[in-house]
N, C-alpha and C positions, 0 to 999 in steps of 0.2 A: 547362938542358935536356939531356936523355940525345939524341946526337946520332948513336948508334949504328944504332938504326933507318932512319934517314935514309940513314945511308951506306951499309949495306946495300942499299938499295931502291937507291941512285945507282948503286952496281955493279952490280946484277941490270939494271937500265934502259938500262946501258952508255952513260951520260950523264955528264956535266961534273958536279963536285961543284957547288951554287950558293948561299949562302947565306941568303938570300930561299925560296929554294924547300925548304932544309933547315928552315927555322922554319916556315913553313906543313903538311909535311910533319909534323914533331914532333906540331903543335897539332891534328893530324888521327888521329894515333896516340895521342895522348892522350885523344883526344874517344870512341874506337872505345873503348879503354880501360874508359872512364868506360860506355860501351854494356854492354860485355862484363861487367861488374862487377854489373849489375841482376840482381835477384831476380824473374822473369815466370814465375809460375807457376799459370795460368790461359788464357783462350782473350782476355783483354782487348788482350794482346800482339797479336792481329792484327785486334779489333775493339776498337771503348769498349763498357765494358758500359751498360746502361741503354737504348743506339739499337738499334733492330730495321731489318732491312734494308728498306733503301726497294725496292717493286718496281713495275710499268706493264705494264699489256695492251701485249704485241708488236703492233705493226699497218704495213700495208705504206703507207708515205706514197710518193706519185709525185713525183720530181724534174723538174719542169717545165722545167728547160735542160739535159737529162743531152746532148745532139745537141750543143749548143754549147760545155759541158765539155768530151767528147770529142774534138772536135774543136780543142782547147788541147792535146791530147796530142800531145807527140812522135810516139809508136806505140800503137795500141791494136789488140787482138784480139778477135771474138768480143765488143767491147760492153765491155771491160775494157782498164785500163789495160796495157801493156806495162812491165816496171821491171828491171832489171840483177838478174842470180842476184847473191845475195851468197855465199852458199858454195856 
């Protein structure tokens, strides 16, 4: 196994070389590889062909304990959850 890539990634990650996590590491840059190497060239790559999209009338269903949900929430606003900014 080319163990190159690995070590690479250990110093950019500024982590401990570990050699467990370098052979999982390898078999994962191998597999991308093995991705990278396909010939897609068609729309099948983000669908199968032959399946058409499944679709459903939008309709408003009532949540019969939404009071008691809310009320399991830490904080809520306005009828909604309250959740930490992430960025």
């Amino acid at each position: 196994m080319n163990r190159r890539p690995a070590s690479e990634s250990f110093k950019l990650l500024r982590i401990e070389e570990d050699e467990e996590l370098a052979s999982q590491l390898g078999r994962i840059f191998s597999w991308v590889g093995k991705l990278q190497s396909l010939e897609l060239n068609g729309d099948y790559a983000f669908y199968p062909p032959g399946l058409s999209l499944l679709t459903r009338e939008d309709r408003i269903i009532s949540f019969k304990e939404l009071e008691r949900l809310l009320s399991l929430a830490p904080e809520i606003k306005d009828r909604f959850f309250v959740v930490p900014r992430v960025l």
